[in-house]
C-alpha positions as CSV (number, residue, x, y, z in Angstrom):
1,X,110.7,-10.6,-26.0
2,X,114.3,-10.0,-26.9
3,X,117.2,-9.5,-25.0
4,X,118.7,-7.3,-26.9
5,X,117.9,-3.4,-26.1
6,X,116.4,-0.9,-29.2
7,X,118.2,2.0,-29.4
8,X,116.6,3.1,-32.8
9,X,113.1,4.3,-31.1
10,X,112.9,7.2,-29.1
11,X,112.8,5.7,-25.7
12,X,115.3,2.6,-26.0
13,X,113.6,-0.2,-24.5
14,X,112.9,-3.8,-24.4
15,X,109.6,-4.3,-24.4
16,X,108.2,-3.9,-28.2
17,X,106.7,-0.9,-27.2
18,X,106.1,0.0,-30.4
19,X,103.8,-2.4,-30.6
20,X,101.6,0.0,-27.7
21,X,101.1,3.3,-29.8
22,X,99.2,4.5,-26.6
23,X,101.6,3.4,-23.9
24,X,104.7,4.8,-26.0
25,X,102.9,8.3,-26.7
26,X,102.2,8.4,-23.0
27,X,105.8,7.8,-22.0
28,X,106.7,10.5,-24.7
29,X,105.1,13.0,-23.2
30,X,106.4,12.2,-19.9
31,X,109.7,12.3,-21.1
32,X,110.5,15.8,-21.6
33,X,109.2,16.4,-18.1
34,X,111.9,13.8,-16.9
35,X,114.7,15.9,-19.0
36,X,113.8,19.1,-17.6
37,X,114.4,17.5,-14.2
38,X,117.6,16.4,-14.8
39,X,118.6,19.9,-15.7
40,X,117.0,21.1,-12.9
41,X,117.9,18.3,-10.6
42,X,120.7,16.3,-11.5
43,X,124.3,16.8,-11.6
44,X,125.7,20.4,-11.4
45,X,129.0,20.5,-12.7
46,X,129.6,21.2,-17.2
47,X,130.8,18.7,-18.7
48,X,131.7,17.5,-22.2
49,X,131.1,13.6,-22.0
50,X,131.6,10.9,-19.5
51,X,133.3,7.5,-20.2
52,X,129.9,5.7,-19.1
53,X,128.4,2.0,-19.6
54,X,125.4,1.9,-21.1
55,X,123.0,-1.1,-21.2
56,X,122.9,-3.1,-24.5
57,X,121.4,-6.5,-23.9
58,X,119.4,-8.0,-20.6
59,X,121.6,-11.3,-21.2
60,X,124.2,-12.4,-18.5
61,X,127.3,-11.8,-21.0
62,X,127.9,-8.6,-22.6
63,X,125.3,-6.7,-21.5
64,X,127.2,-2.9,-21.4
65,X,129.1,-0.5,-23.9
66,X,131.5,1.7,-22.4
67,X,132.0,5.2,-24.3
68,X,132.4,8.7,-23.9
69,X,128.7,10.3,-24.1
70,X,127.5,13.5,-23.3
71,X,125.2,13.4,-20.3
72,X,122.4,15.0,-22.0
73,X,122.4,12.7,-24.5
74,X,122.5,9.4,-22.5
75,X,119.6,6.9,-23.5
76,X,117.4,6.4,-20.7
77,X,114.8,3.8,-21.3
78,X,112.7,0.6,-20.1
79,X,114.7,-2.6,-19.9
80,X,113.5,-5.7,-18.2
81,X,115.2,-9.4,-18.1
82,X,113.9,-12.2,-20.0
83,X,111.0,-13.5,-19.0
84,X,110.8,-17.1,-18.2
85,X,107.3,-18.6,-19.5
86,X,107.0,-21.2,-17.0
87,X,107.9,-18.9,-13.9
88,X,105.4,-19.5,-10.8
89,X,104.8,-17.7,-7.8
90,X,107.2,-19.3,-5.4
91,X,105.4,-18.2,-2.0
92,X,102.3,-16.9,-0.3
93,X,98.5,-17.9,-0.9
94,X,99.4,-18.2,-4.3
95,X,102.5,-20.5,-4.7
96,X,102.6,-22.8,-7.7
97,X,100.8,-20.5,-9.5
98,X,101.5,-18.7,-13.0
99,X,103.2,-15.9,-12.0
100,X,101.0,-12.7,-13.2
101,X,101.7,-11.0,-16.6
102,X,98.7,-8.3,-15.2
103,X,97.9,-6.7,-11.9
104,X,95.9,-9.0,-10.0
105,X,92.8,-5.8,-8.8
106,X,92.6,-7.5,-5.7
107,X,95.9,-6.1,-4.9
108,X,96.3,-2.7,-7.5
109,X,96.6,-0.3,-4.6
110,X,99.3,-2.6,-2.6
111,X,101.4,-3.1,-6.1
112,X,101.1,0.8,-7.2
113,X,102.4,1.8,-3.6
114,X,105.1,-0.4,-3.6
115,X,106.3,0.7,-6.8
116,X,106.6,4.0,-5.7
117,X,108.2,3.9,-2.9
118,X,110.6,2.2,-4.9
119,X,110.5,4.6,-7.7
120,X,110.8,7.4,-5.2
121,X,114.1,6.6,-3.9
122,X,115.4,6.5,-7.4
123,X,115.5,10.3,-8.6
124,X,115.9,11.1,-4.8
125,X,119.6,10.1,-4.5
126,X,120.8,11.9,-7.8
127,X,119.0,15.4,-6.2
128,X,121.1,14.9,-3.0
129,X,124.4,14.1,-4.8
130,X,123.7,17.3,-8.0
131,X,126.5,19.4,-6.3
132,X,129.5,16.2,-5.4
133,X,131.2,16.7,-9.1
134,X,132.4,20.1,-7.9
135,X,134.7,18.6,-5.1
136,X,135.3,15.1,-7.1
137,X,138.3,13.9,-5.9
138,X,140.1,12.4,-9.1
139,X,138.5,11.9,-13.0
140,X,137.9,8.5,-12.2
141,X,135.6,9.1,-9.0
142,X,133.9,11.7,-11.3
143,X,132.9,9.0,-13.9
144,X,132.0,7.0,-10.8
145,X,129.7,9.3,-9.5
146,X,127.7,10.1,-13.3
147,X,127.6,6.3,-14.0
148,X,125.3,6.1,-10.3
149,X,123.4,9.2,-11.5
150,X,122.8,8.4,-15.0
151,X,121.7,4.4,-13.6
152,X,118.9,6.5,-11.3
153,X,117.3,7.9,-13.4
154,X,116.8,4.9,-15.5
155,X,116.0,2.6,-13.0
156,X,113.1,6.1,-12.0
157,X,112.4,5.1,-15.9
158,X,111.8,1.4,-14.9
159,X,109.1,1.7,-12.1
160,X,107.5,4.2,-14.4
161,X,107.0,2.1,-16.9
162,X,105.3,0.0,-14.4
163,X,103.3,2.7,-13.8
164,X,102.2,3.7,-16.8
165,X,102.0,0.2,-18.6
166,X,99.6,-1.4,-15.8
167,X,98.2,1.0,-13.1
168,X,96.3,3.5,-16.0
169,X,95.1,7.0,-14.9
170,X,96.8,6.5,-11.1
171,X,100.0,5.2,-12.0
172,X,100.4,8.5,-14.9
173,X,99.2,11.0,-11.8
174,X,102.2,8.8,-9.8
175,X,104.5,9.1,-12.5
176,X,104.0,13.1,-12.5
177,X,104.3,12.9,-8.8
178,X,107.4,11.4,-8.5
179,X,109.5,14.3,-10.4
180,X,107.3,16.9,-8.5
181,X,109.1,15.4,-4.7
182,X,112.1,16.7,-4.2
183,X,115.1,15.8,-1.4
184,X,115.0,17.7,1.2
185,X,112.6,19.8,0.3
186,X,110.0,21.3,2.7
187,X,107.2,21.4,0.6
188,X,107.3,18.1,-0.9
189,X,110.3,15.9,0.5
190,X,110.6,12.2,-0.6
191,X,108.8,9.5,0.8
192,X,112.0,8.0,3.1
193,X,114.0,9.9,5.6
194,X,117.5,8.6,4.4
195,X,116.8,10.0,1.0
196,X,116.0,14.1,2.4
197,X,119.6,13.5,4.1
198,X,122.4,16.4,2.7
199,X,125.3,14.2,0.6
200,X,127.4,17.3,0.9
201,X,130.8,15.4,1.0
202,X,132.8,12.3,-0.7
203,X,133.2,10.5,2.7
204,X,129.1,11.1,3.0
205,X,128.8,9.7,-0.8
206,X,131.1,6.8,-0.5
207,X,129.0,5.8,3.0
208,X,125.3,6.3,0.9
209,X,126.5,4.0,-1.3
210,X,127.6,1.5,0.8
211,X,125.4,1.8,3.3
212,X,122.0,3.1,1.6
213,X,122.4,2.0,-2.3
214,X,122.7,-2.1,-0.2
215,X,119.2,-1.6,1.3
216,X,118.5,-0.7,-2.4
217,X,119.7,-3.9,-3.0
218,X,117.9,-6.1,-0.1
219,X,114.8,-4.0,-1.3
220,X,115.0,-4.8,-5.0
221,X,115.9,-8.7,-4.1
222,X,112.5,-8.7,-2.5
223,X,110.6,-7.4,-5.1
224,X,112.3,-9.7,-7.4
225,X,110.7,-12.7,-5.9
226,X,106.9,-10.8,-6.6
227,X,104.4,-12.5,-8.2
228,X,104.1,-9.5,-10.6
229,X,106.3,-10.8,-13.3
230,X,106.6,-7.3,-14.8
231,X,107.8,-6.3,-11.5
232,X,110.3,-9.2,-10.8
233,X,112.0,-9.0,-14.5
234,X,112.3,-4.8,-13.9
235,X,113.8,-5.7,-10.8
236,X,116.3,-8.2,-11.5
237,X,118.0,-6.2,-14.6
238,X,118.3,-3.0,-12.0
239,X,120.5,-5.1,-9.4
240,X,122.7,-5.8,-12.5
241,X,123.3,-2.4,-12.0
242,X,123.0,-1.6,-9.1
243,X,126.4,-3.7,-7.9
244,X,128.2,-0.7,-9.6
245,X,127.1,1.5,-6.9
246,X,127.9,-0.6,-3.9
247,X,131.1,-0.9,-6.1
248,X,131.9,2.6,-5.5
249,X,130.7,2.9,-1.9
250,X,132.8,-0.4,-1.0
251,X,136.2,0.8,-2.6
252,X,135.7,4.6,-2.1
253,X,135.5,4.0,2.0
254,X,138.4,1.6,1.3
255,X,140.6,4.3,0.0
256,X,139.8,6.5,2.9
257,X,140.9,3.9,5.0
258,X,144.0,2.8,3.6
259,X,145.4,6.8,3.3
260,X,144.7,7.7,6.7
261,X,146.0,4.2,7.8
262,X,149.3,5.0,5.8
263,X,149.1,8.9,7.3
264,X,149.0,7.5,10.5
265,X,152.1,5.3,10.3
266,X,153.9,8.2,8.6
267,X,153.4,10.8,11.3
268,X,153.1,8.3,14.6
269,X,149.5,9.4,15.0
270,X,146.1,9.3,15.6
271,X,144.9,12.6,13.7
272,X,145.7,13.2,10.8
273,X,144.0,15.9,10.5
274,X,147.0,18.3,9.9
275,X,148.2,15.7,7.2
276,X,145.3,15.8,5.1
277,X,143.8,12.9,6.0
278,X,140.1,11.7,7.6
279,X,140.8,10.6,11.1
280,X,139.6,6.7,11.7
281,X,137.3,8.2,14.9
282,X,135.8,10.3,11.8
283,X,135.1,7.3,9.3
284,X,133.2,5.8,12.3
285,X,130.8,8.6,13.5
286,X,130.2,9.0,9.1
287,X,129.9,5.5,9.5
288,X,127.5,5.4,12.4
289,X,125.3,7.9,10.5
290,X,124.9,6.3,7.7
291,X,124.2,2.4,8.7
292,X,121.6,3.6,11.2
293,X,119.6,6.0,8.9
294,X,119.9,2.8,6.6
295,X,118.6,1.1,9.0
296,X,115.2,2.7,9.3
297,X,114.6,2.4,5.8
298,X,113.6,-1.2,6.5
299,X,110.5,-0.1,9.0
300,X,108.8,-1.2,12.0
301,X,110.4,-4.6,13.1
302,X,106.6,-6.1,12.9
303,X,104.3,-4.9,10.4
304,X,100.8,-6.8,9.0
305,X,101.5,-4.6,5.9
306,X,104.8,-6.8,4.9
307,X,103.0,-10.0,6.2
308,X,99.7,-9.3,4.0
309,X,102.5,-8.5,1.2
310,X,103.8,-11.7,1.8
311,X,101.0,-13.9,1.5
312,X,99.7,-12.2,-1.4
313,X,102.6,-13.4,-3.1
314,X,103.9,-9.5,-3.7
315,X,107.2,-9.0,-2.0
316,X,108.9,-12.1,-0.7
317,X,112.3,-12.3,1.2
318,X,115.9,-12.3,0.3
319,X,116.6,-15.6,-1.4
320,X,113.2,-17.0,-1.1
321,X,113.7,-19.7,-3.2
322,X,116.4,-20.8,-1.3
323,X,114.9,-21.2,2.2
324,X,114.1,-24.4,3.6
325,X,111.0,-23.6,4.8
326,X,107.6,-23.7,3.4
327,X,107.3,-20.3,1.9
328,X,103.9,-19.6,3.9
329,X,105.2,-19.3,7.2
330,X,102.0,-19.6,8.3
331,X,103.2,-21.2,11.6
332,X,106.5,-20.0,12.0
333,X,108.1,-18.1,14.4
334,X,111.3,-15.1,14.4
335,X,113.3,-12.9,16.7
336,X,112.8,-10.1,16.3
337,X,114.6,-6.8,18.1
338,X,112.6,-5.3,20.9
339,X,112.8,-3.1,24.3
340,X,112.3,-5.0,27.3
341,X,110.1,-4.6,30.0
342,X,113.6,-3.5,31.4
343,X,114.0,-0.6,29.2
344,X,117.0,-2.8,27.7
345,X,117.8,-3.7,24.4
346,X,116.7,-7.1,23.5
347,X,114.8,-9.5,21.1
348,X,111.5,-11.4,21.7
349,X,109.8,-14.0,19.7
350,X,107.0,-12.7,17.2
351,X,104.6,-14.8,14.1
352,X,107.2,-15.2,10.9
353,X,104.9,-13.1,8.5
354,X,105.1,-10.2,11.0
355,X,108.7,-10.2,11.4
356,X,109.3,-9.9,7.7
357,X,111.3,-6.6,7.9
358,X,113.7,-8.0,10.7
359,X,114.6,-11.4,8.7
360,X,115.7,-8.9,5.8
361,X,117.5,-6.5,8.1
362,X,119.2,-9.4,9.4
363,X,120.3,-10.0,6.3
364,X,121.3,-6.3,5.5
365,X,123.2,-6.2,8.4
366,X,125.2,-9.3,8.2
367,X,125.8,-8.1,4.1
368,X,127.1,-4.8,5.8
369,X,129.6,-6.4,8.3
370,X,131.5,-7.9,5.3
371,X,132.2,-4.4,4.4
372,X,133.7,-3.4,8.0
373,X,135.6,-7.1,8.3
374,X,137.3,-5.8,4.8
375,X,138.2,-2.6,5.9
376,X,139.4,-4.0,9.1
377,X,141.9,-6.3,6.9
378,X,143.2,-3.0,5.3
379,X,143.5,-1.5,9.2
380,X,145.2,-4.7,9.9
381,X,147.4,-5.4,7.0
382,X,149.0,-1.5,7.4
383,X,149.8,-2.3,11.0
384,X,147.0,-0.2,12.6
385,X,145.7,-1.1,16.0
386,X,142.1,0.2,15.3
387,X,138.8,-1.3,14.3
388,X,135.9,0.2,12.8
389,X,132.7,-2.2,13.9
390,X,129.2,-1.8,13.0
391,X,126.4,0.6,15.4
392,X,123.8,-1.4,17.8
393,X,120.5,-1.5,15.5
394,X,119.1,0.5,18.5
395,X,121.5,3.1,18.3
396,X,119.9,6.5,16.5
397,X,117.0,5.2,15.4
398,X,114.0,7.0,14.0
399,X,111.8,4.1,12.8
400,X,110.6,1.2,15.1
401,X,110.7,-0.3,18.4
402,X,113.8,1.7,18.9
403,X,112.6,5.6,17.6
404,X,111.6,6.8,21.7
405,X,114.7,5.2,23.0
406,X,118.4,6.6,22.9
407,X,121.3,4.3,22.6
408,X,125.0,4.3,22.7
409,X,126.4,1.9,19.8
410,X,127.5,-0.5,22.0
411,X,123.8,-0.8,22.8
412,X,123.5,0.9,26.4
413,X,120.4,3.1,27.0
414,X,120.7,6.7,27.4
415,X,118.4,9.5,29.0
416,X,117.3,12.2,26.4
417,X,119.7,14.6,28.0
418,X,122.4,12.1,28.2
419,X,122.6,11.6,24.8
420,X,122.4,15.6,23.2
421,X,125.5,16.0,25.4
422,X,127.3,13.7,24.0
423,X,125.8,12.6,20.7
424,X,128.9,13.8,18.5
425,X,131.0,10.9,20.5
426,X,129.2,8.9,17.6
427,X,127.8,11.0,15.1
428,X,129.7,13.7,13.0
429,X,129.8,16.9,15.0
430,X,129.9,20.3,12.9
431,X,133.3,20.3,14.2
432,X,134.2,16.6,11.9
433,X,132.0,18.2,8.9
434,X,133.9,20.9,8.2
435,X,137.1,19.2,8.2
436,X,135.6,16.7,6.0
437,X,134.5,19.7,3.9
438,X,137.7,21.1,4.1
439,X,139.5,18.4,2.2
440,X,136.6,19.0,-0.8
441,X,139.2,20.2,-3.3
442,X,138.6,19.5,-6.8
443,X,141.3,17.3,-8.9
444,X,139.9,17.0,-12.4
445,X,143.7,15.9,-13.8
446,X,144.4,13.2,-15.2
447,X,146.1,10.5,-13.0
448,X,146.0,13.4,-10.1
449,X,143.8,12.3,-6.9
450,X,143.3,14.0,-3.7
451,X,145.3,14.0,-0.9
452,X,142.6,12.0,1.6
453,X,142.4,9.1,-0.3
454,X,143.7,6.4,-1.8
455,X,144.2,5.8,-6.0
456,X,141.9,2.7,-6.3
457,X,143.8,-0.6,-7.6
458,X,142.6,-0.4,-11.1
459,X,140.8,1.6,-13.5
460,X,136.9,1.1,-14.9
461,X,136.3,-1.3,-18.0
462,X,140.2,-2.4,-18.0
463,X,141.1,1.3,-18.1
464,X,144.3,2.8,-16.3
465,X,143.7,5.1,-13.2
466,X,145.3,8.1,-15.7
467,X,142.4,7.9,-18.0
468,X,140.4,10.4,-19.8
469,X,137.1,9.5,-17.8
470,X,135.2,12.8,-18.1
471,X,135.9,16.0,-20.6
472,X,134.5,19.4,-18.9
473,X,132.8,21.5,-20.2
């Protein structure tokens, strides 16, 4: 295999598919189904062409072109990193082994399902962000948000290739499946919560992709360690994009901070409301929202579905290769978070395997505090007294040991009734939408930016700020 990416064949790819006339003439005719969704589905707002990267090699150095293309004509397609011939499966029942170039049919259905789930979220996101070009705060965040969109759907390409190339009649029925689900929808909603949640703001988007896109992250790192090779090389070319979008989600809530920061030293106040600007008590009920929605996208804190994934050499943990441990954890122990007997927050001990999905929300979380320490240094640095901290993982939870029990985000348990009556002391009330929606003006000039945020430092691809990024339509 080649690094370098095909752009002559009809569905630019890496992976000689050529060389599989029945594969490629499968993916074909799935592909006009794919385009009709994203003019059904995906973004809302006419344009010309976007200055967008597009992948061009799997290597480490030079990998993206950066142009003006017309949406509708960016090349989706199937790229996958190099492989390494003498890979082997580095935990579970199977370590030291060749990792597998097929499906193992001892483990079809577990592989399929994981691969849609993942493939699920993929589409999911650029359904509940279609209508955030029409309020896009500057021509930069614009290109921002296309870039994210147009990286979806190809990553939606990658895991249907999977699909297609290994999992036969079933994974083309998947494939169908997965642009028939639609966010939000009644009928047919995505698989995950997080991902039938409205986007209907900047302040929402910029959170998702902090918040959200990084459990895409922890989620992909995972299945980069599979004993699937197919899997792990899809997987570890999609976090090469994939930084972009916690790129934008890192420096857009950064902006928001640093404007309302500097509103709030101009005027002597706490709410800047009247000024333009996103209060700090409103970044935190947004943020509140989105880390603990996030949250549940990791599951149950114990699950013998993870630990079976585990062993079977599937889906390992964050960094597997790097832990000092055995990699079969056969007799080891974790903390995981828990209710006491109390009806307090706490943690108890629990078998390794089982606690698979609290060791990588452990690591989710502490990924997520670097965030709020940097936008505390911005807080600081201006002069402002306030902090912005992370929610208890108990707090507004729908997935777990926590879903029946109401918490405040320092941690202390509610009754039911005590928490609807005040639940909007830490999670947007209508009241902190509509303001939010209220600063939703368009700014589609050059070098012109909203009035709520912050210009970001410097441009995309060495680019000014007052750059052409996107031509409407």
């Amino acid at each position: 295999m080649t690094t370098t990416i095909d752009y002559s064949e009809k569905i630019p790819n890496n992976v000689d598919l050529k060389q599989d006339r029945r594969l490629q003439r499968a993916l074909e005719s799935w592909q006009p189904n794919f385009l009709q969704w994203w003019k059904t589905m995906g973004p809302t707002l006419p344009t010309r062409d976007v200055y967008l990267r597009t992948a061009v090699n799997v290597g480490h150095q030079g990998w993206a072109h950066f142009g003006h293309v017309a949406m509708e004509d960016y090349r989706w397609g199937i790229f996958l990193a190099e492989r390494d011939g003498e890979r082997r499966i580095p935990f579970g029942v199977h370590k030291g082994e060749p990792a597998w170039q097929v499906v193992p049919g001892e483990y079809r259905a577990e592989l399929r399902r994981l691969i849609v789930v993942q493939g699920d979220t993929e589409p999911a996101s650029v359904e509940q962000q279609r209508n955030l070009g029409l309020t896009a705060p500057s021509l930069y965040d614009l290109r921002n948000l296309f870039q994210v969109n147009v990286e979806e759907g190809r990553h939606l390409w990658a895991m249907v290739y999977l699909l297609h190339a290994y999992f036969g009649r079933e994974g083309r029925e998947e494939a169908e499946e997965l642009l028939h689900r639609n966010s939000g929808s009644a009928e047919a909603p995505r698989i995950l919560g997080a991902f039938n949640e409205e986007t209907p703001d900047w302040l929402s988007f910029f959170m998702f992709t902090y918040f959200t896109d990084r459990d895409g992250k922890f989620q992909l790192g995972t299945l980069k360690e599979s004993g699937f090779d197919p899997l792990s090389r899809t997987c570890e070319f999609m976090l090469k994009e994939e930084a972009h979008h916690m790129f934008v989600g890192t420096t857009g809530v950064d902006r928001v901070v640093e404007r309302t920061a500097a509103l709030m030293r101009e005027h002597d106040t706490d709410d800047v409301r009247r000024f333009g600007g996103i209060p700090l008590d409103v970044v935190q009920r947004y943020l509140n929202f989105h880390f603990s929605v996030s949250l549940d996208l990791f599951g149950s804190e114990t699950s013998t579905n993870v630990a079976n994934y585990y062993s079977a050499g599937l889906k390992g943990r964050w960094g597997e290769e790097s832990r000092p441990d055995d990699h079969l954890l056969t007799d080891d122990v974790i903390l995981v978070d828990a209710v006491r007997p109390d009806g307090t927050v706490g943690q108890v001990e629990a078998p390794a395997l089982v606690g698979l999905n609290s060791d990588l929300r452990r690591e989710y979380v502490a990924d997520c505090q670097n965030g709020v320490n940097r936008w505390n240094r911005i807080l600081e640095a201006a002069g402002v007294p306030q902090r912005l901290q992370l929610p208890s993982v108990a707090f507004n939870r729908r997935v777990g040991v926590f879903a029946d029990l109401e918490a405040t985000p320092d941690g202390q348990v509610l009754s039911a009734a005590e928490w609807q009556r005040r639940r909007h002391e830490w999670l947007p009330s209508p009241a902190d939408k509509d303001h939010v929606r209220s600063l939703m003006v368009p700014v589609y000039e050059e070098g012109k930016i909203a009035p709520w945020l912050a210009p970001p430092k410097k441009g995309i691809n060495g680019q000014p700020f007052e750059f052409d990024y996107v031509h409407l339509a």
